[in-house]
Backbone as XML, in Angstrom:
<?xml version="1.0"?>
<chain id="A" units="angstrom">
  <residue number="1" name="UNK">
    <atom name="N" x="95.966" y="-135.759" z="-33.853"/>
    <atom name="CA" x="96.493" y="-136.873" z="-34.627"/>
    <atom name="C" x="95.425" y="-137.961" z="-34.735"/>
  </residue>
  <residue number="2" name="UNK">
    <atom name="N" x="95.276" y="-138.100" z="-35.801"/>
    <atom name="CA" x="94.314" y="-139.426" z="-36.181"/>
    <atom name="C" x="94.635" y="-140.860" z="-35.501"/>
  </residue>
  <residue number="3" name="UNK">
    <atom name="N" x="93.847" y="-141.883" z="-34.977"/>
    <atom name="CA" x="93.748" y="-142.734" z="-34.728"/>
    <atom name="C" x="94.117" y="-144.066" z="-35.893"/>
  </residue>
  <residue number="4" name="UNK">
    <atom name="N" x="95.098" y="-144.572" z="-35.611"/>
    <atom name="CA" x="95.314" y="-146.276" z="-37.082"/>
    <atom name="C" x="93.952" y="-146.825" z="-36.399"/>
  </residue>
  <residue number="5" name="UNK">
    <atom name="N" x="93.263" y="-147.357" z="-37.815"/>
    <atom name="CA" x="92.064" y="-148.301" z="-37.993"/>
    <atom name="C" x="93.142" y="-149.751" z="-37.415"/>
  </residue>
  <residue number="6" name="UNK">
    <atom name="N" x="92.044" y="-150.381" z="-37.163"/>
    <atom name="CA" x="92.477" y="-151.612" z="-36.575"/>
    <atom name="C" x="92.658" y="-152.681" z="-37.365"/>
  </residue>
  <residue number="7" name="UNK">
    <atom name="N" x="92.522" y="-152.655" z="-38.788"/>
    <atom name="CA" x="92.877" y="-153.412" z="-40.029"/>
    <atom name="C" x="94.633" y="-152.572" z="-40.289"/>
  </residue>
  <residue number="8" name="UNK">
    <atom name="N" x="94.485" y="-151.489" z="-40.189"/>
    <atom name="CA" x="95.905" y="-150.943" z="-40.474"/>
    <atom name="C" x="97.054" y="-151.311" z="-39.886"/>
  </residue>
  <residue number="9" name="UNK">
    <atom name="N" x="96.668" y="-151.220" z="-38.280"/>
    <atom name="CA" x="97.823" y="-151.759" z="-37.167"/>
    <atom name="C" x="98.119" y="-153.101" z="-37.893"/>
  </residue>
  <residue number="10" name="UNK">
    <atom name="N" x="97.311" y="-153.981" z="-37.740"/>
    <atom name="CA" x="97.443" y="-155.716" z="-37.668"/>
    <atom name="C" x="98.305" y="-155.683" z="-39.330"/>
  </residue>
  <residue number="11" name="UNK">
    <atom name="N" x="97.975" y="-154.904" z="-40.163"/>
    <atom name="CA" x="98.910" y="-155.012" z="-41.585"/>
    <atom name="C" x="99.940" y="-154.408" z="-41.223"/>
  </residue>
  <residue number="12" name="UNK">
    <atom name="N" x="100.706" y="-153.528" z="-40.674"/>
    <atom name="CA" x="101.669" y="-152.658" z="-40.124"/>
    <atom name="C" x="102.453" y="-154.022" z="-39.157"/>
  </residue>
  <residue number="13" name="UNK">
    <atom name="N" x="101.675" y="-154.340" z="-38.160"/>
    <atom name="CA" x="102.379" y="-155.798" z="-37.413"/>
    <atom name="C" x="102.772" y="-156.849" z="-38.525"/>
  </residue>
  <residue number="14" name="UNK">
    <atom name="N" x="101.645" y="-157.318" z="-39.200"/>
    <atom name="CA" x="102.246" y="-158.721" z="-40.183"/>
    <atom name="C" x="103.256" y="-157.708" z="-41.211"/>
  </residue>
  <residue number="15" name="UNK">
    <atom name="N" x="103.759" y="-157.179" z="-41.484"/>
    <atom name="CA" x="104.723" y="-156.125" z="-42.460"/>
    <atom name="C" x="105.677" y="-156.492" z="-41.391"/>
  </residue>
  <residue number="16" name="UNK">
    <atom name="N" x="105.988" y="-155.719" z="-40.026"/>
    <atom name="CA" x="107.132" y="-156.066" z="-40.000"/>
    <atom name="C" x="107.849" y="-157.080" z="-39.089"/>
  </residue>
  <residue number="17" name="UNK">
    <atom name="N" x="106.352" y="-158.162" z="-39.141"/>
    <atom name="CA" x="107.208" y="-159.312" z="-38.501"/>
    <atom name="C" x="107.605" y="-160.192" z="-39.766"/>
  </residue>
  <residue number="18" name="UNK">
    <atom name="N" x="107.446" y="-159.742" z="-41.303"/>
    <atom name="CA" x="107.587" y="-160.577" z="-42.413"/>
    <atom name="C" x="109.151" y="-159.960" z="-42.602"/>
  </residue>
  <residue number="19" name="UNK">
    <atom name="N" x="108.815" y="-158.453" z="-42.202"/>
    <atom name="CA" x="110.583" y="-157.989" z="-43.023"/>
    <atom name="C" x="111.556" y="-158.498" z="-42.672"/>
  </residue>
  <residue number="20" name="UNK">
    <atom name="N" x="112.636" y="-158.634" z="-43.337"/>
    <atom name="CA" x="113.823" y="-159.759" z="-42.972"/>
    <atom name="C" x="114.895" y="-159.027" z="-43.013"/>
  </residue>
  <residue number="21" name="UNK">
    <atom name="N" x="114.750" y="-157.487" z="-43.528"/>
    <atom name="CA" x="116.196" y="-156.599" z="-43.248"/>
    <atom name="C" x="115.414" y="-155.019" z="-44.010"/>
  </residue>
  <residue number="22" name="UNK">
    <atom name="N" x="116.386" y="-154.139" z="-44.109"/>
    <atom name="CA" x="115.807" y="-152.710" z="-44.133"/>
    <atom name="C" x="115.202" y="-152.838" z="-44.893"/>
  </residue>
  <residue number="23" name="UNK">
    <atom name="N" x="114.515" y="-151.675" z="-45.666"/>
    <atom name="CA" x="114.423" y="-151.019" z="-47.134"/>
    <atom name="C" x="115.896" y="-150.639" z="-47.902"/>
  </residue>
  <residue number="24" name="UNK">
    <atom name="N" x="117.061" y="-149.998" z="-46.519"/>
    <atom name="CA" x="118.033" y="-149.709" z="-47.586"/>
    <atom name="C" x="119.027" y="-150.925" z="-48.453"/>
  </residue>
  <residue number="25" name="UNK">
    <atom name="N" x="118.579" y="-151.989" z="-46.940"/>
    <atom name="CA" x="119.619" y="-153.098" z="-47.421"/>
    <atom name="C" x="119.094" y="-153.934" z="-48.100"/>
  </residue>
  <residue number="26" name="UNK">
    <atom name="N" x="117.834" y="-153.948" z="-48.738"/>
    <atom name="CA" x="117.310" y="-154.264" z="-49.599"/>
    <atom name="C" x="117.457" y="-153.519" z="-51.134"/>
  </residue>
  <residue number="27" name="UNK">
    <atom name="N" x="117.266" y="-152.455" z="-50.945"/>
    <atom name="CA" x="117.870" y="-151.697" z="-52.330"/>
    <atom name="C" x="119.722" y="-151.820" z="-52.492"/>
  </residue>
  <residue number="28" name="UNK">
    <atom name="N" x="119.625" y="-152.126" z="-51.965"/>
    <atom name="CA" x="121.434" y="-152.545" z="-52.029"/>
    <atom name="C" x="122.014" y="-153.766" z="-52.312"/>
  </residue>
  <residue number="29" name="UNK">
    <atom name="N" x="121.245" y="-154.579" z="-52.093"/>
    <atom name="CA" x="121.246" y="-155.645" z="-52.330"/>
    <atom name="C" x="120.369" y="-156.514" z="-53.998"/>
  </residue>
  <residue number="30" name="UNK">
    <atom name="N" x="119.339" y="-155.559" z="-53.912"/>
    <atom name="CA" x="119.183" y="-155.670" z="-55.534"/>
    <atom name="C" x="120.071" y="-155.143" z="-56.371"/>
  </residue>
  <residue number="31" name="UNK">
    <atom name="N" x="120.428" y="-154.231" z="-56.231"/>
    <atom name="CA" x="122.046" y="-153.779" z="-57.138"/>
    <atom name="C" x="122.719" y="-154.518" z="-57.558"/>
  </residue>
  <residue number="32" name="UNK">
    <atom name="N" x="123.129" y="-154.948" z="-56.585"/>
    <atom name="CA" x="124.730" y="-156.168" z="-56.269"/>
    <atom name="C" x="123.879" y="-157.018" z="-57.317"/>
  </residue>
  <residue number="33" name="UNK">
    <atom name="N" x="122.629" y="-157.680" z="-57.006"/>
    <atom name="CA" x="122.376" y="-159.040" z="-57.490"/>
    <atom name="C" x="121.608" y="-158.346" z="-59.373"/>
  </residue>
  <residue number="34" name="UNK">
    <atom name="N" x="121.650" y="-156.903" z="-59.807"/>
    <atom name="CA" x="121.870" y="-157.072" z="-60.755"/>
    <atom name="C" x="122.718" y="-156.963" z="-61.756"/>
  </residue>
  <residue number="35" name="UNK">
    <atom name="N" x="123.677" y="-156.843" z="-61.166"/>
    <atom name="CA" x="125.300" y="-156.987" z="-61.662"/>
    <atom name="C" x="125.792" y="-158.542" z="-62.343"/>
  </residue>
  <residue number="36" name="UNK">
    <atom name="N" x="124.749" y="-159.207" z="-61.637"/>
    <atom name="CA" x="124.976" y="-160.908" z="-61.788"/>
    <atom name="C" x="124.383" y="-161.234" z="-63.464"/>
  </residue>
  <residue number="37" name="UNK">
    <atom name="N" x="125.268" y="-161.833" z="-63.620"/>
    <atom name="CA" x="124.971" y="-162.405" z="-65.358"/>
    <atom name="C" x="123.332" y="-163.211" z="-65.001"/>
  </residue>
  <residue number="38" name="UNK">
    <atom name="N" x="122.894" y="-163.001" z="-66.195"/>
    <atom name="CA" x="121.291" y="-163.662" z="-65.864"/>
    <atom name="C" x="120.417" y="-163.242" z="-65.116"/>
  </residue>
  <residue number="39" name="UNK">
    <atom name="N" x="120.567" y="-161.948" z="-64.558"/>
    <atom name="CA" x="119.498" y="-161.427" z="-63.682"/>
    <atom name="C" x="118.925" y="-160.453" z="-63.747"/>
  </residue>
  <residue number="40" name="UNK">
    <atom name="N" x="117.573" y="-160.411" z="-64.092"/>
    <atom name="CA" x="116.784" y="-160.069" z="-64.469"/>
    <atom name="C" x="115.954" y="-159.102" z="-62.912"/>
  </residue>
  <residue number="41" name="UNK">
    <atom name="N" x="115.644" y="-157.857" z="-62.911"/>
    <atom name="CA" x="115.225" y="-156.914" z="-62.026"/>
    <atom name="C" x="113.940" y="-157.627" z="-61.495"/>
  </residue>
  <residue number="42" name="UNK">
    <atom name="N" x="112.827" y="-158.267" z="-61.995"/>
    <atom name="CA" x="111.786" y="-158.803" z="-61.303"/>
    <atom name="C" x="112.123" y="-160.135" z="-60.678"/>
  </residue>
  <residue number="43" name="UNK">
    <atom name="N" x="113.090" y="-160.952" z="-60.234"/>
    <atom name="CA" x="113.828" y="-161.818" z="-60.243"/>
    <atom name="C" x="114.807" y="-161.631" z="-59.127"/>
  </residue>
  <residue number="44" name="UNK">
    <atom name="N" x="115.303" y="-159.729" z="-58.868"/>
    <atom name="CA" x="116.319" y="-159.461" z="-57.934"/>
    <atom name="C" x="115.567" y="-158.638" z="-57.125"/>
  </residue>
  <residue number="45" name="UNK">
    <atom name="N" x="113.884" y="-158.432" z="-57.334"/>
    <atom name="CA" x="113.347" y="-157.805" z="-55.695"/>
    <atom name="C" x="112.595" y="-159.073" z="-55.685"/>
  </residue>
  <residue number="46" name="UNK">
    <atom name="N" x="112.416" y="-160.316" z="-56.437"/>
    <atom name="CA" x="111.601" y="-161.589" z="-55.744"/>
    <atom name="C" x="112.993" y="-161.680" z="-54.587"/>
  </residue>
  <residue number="47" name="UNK">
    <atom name="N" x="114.262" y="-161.914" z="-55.011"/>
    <atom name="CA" x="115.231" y="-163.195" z="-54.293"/>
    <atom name="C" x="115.129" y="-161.470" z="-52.784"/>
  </residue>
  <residue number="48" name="UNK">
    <atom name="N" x="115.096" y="-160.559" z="-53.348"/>
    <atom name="CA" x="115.233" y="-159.131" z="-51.996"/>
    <atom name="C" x="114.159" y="-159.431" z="-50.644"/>
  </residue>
  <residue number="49" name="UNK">
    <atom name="N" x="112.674" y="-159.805" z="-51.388"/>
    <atom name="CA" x="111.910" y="-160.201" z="-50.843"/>
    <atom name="C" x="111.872" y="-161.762" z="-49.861"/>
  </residue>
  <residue number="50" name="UNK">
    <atom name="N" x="111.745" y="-162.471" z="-50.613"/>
    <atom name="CA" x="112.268" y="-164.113" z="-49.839"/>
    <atom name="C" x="113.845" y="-164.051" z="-49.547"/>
  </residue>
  <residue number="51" name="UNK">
    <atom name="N" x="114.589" y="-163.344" z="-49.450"/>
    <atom name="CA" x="115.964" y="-163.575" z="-49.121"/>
    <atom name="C" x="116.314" y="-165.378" z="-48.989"/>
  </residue>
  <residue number="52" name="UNK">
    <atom name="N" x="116.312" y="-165.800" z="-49.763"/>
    <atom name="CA" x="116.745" y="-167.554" z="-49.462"/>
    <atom name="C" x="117.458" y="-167.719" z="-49.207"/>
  </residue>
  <residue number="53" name="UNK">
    <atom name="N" x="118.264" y="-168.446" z="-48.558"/>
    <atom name="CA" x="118.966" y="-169.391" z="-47.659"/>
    <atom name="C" x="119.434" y="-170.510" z="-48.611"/>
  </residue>
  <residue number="54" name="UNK">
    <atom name="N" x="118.960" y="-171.240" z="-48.987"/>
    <atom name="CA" x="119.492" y="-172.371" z="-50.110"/>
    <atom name="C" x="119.301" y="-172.696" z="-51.210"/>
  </residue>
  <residue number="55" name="UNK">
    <atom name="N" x="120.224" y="-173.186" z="-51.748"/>
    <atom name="CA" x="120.045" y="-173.799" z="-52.945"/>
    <atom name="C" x="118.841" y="-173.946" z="-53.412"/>
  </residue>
  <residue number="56" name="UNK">
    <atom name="N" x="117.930" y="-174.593" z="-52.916"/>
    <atom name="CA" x="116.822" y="-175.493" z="-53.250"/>
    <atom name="C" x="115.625" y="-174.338" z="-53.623"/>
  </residue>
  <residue number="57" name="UNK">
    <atom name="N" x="115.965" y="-172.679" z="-52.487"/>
    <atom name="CA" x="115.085" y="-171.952" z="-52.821"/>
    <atom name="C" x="115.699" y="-170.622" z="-53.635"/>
  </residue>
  <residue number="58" name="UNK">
    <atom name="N" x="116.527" y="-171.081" z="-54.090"/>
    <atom name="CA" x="117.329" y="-169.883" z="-55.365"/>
    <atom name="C" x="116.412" y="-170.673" z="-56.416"/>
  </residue>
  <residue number="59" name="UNK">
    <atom name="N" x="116.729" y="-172.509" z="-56.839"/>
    <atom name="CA" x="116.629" y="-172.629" z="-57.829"/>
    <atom name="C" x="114.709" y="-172.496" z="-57.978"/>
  </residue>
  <residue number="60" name="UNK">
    <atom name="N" x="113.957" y="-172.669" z="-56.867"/>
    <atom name="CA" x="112.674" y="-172.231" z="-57.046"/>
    <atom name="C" x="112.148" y="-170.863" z="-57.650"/>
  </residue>
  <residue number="61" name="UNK">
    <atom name="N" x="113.433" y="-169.753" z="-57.210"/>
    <atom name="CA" x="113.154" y="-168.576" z="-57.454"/>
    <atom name="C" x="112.953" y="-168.541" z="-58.952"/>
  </residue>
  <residue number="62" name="UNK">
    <atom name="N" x="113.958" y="-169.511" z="-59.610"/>
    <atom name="CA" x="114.606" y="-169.286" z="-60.914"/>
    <atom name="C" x="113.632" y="-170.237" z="-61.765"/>
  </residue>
  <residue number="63" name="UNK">
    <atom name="N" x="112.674" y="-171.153" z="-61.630"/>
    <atom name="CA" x="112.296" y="-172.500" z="-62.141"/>
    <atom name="C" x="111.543" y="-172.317" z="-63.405"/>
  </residue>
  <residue number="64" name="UNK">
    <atom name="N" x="110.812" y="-170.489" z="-63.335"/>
    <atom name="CA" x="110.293" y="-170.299" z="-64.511"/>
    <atom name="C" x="110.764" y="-170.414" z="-65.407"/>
  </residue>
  <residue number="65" name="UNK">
    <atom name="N" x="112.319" y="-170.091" z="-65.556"/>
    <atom name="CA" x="113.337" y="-169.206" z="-66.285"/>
    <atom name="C" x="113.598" y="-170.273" z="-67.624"/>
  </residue>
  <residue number="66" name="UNK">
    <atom name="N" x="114.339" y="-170.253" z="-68.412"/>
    <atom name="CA" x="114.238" y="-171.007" z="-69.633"/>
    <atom name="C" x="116.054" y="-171.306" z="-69.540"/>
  </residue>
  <residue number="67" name="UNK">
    <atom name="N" x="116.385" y="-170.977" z="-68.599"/>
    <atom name="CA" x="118.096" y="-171.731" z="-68.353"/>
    <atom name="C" x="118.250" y="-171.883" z="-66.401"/>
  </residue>
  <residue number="68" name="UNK">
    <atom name="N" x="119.148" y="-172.953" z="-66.592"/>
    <atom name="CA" x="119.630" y="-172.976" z="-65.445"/>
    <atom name="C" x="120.859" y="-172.686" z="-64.955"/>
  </residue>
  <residue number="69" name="UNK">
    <atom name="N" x="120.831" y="-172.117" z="-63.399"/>
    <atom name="CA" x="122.364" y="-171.648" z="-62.805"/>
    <atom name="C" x="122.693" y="-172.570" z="-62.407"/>
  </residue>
  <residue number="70" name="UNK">
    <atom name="N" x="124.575" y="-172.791" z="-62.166"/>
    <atom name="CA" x="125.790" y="-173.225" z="-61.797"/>
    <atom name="C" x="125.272" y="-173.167" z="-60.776"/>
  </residue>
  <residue number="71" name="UNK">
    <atom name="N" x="125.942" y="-174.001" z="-60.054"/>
    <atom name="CA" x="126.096" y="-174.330" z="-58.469"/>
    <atom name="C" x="126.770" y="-172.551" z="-57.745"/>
  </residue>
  <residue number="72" name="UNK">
    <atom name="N" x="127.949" y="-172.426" z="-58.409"/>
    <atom name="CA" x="128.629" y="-171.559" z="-58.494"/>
    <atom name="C" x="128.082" y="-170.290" z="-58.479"/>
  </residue>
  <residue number="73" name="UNK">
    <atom name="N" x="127.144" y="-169.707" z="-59.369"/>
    <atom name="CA" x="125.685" y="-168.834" z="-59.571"/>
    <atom name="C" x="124.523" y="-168.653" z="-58.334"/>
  </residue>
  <residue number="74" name="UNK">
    <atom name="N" x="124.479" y="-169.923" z="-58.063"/>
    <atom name="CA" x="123.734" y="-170.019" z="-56.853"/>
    <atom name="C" x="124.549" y="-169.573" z="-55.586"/>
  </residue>
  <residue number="75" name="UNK">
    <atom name="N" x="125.455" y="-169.701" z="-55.601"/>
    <atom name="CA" x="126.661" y="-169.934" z="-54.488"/>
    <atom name="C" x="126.671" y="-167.847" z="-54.415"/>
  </residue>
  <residue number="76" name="UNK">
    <atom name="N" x="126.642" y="-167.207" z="-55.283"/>
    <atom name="CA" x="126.952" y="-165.906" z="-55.291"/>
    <atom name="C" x="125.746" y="-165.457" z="-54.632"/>
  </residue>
  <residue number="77" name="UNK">
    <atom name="N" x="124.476" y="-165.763" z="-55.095"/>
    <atom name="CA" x="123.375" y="-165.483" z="-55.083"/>
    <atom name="C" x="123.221" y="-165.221" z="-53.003"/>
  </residue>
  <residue number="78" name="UNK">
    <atom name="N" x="123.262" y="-166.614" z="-52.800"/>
    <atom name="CA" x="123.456" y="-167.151" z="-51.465"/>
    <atom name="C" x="124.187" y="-166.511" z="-50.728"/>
  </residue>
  <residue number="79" name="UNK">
    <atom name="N" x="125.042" y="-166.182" z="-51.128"/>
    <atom name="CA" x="126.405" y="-164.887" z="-50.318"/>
    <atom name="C" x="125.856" y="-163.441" z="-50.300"/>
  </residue>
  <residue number="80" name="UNK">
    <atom name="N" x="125.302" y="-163.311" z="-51.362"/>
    <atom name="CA" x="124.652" y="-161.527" z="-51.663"/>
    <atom name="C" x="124.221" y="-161.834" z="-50.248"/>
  </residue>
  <residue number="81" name="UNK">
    <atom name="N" x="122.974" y="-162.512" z="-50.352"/>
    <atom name="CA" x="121.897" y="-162.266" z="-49.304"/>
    <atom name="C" x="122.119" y="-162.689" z="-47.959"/>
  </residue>
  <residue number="82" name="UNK">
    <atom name="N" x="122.878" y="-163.245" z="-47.727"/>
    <atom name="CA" x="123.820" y="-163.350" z="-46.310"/>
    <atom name="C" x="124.555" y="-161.992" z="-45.640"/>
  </residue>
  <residue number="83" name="UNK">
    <atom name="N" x="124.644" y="-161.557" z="-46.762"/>
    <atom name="CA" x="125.609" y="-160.401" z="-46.537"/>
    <atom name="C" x="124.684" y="-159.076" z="-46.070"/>
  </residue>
  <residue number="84" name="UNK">
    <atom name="N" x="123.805" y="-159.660" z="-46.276"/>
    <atom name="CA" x="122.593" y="-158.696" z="-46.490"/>
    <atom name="C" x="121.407" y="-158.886" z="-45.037"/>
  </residue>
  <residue number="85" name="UNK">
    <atom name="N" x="121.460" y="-159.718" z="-44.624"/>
    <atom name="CA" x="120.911" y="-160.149" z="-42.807"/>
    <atom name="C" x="121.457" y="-159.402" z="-42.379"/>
  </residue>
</chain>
């Protein structure tokens, strides 16, 4: 069995002290969130990736976008990914 290079380990460590939940519950969770009116697939593995926590970093997710979400919108968003820890 081959030896991991020592650039590989240390990317393998920062990987999964960044991950914040599976691969599956991540593909499961993009689903759900593209079911959501306004959501766009590059948009539902950003929010999979940063899983946010608040308001403040849904509407960052969204700031490019050329409309804005409801409190309410956000509020779903926020629940997916709770559900999803």
């Amino acid at each position: 069995e081959k030896e991991l290079s020592y650039e590989f380990r240390r990317s393998m460590d920062h990987a999964n002290q960044l991950a914040k939940t599976t691969p599956e519950k991540s593909k499961e969770l993009v689903e759900k969130l593209l079911k959501l009116e306004k959501m766009k697939p590059e948009i539902a593995y950003r929010i999979a990736n940063i899983m946010p926590k608040s308001r403040d970093e849904v509407r960052a997710i969204f700031a490019k976008e050329r409309f804005t979400l409801a409190p309410e919108e956000i509020d779903s968003i926020i629940d997916l990914v709770m559900a999803h820890f």
